[in-house]
N, C-alpha and C positions, 0 to 999 in steps of 0.2 A: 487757634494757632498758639495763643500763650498756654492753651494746658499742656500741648503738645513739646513746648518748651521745656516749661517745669517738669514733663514726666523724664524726660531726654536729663534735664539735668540729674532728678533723683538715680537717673538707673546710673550712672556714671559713679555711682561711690562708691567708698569702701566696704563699708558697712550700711543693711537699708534691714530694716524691721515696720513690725505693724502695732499698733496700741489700742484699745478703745477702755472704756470706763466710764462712768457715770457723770453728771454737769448738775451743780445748782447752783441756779441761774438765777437771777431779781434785776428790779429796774431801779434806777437811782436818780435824782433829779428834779428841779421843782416842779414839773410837768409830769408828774410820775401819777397825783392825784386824777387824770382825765382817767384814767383803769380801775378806780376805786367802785366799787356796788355801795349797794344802800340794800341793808336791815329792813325789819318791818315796820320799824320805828323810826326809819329816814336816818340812822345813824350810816358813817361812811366805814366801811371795811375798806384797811390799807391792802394792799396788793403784798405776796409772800410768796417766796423762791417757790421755783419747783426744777425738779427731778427731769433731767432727760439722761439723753446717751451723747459718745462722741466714738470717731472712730476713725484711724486713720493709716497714713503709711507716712515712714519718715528714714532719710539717709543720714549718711555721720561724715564729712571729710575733716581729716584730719587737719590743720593752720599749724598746732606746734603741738609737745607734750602734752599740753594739756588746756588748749585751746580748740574747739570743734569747728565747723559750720555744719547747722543742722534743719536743713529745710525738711516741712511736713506739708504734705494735704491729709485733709481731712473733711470731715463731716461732721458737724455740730450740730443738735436740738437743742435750744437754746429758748429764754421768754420767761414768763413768770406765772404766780398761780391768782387767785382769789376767790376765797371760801366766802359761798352769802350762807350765812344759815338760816333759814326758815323757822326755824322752830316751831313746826309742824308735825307730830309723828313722827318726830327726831329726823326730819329730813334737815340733810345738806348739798346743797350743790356746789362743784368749784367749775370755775370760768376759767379754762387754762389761755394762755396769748403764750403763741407757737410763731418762734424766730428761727428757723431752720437754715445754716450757712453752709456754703463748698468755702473752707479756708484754703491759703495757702500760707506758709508759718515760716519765714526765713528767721529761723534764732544760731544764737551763739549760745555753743555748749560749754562750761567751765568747770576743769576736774582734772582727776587723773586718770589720764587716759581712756578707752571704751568704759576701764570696770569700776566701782567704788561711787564715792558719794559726788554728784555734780550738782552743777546749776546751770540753768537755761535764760535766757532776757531776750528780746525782739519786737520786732511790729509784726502785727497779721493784717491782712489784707484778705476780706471775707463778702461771698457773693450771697444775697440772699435769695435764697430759692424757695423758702414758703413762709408767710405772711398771714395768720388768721386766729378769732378768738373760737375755743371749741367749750362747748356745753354740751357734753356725753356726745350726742349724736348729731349738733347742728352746729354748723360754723358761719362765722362771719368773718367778711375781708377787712382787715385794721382799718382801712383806708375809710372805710364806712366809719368809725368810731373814733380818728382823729382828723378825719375832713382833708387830708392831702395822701401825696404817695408814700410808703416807707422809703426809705433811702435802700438803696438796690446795694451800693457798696458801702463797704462798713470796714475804715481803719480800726484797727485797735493796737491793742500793747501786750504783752505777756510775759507774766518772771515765774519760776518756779523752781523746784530741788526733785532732784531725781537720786534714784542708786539703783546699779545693773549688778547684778551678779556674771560670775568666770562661764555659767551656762549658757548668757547673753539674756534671760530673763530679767525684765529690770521694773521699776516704781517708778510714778511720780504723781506730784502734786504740783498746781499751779494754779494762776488766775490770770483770768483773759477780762478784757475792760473794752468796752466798743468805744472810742475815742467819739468817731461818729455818732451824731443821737438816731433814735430810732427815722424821726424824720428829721426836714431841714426844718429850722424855724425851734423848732419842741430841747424844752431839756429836758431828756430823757435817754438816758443811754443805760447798757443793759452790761452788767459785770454777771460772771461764771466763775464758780471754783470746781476745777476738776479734778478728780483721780481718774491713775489710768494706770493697767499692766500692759506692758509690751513685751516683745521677745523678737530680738536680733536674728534675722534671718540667714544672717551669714555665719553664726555659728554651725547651720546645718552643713552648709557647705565644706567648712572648713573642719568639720567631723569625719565625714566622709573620704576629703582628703587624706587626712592623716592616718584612717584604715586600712585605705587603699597604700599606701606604702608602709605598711609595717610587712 
């Protein structure tokens, strides 16, 4: 029922576009050490970003000149890496830990107007939908490796600077912070810096129109 909400509110705007771009993601935290491997030599390898994707849909209602409101869903691959090397026949393994979210992203957009350089600030409110450590082809459930549940939802915070060009193709850069830690009890929570290109889908429309009457 609430996605059904949030989709009802997105379709209602003036302007709605799609985004996706890439996520690197880490954990931060004094409890960040329970992810650490160990060398051959019992040394601990610290845990180091890794690479996903994000992807999403998001609308524009206008508040003033140059005031937005800018809710998005989305979909985030989110977690972090850690390289054991072996030093074996120049083997390396890495241990990826996959935090896979459905966001919902109520931000305030600040700028001038749809086009030119903005900024964006808000909370996210993110559902976790996959939870596990993978080694090439074998996974494990986190829950197994920090002895309770992950936290199923996960507050966070998000600021970032965008800029759209007159074609409605636009940029942005940002960083998402999971307020929430990964579990209860654990400090551990997991920050993402994203790039993403989008592109305004209301410019199609409004192209079209303006053909149609010339």
């Amino acid at each position: 029922m609430g996605v059904v909400c949030i989709f009802s509110l997105l379709l209602k705007a003036q302007d709605y576009g799609i985004r996706l771009g890439p996520n690197a993601s880490m954990v931060l935290g004094g409890d960040k050490n329970i992810f650490h491997v160990l060398d051959k030599d019992n040394n601990e390898i610290p845990t180091q970003p890794k690479i996903g994707f994000n992807v999403g849909f998001y609308a524009r209602m206008p508040l003033s000149n140059h005031l937005f409101f800018r809710p998005e869903l989305g979909y985030s691959a989110k977690g972090f890496a850690n390289q054991k090397a072996v030093y074996q026949y120049i083997d390396a393994k890495v241990y990826r830990y996959d935090f896979n979210y459905l966001d919902f992203t109520p931000l305030l957009q600040l700028g001038d107007a749809e086009q030119g350089l903005h900024m964006f600030v808000g909370p996210q409110l993110g559902y976790l939908l996959l939870s596990r450590k993978r080694l090439e082809n074998e996974y494990t459930e986190i829950e197994r490796i920090i002895n309770k549940k992950p936290s199923q939802i996960a507050l966070g915070a998000v600021v970032g600077l965008g800029y759209e060009l007159p074609s409605g193709l636009n940029f942005a850069l940002r960083t998402e912070y999971n307020i929430t830690p990964i579990a209860s009890g654990m400090s551990a929570n997991i920050l993402a810096l994203q790039g993403m290109a989008g592109f305004n889908l209301t410019n199609i429309n409004r192209y079209h129109r303006t053909h149609r009457n010339r």
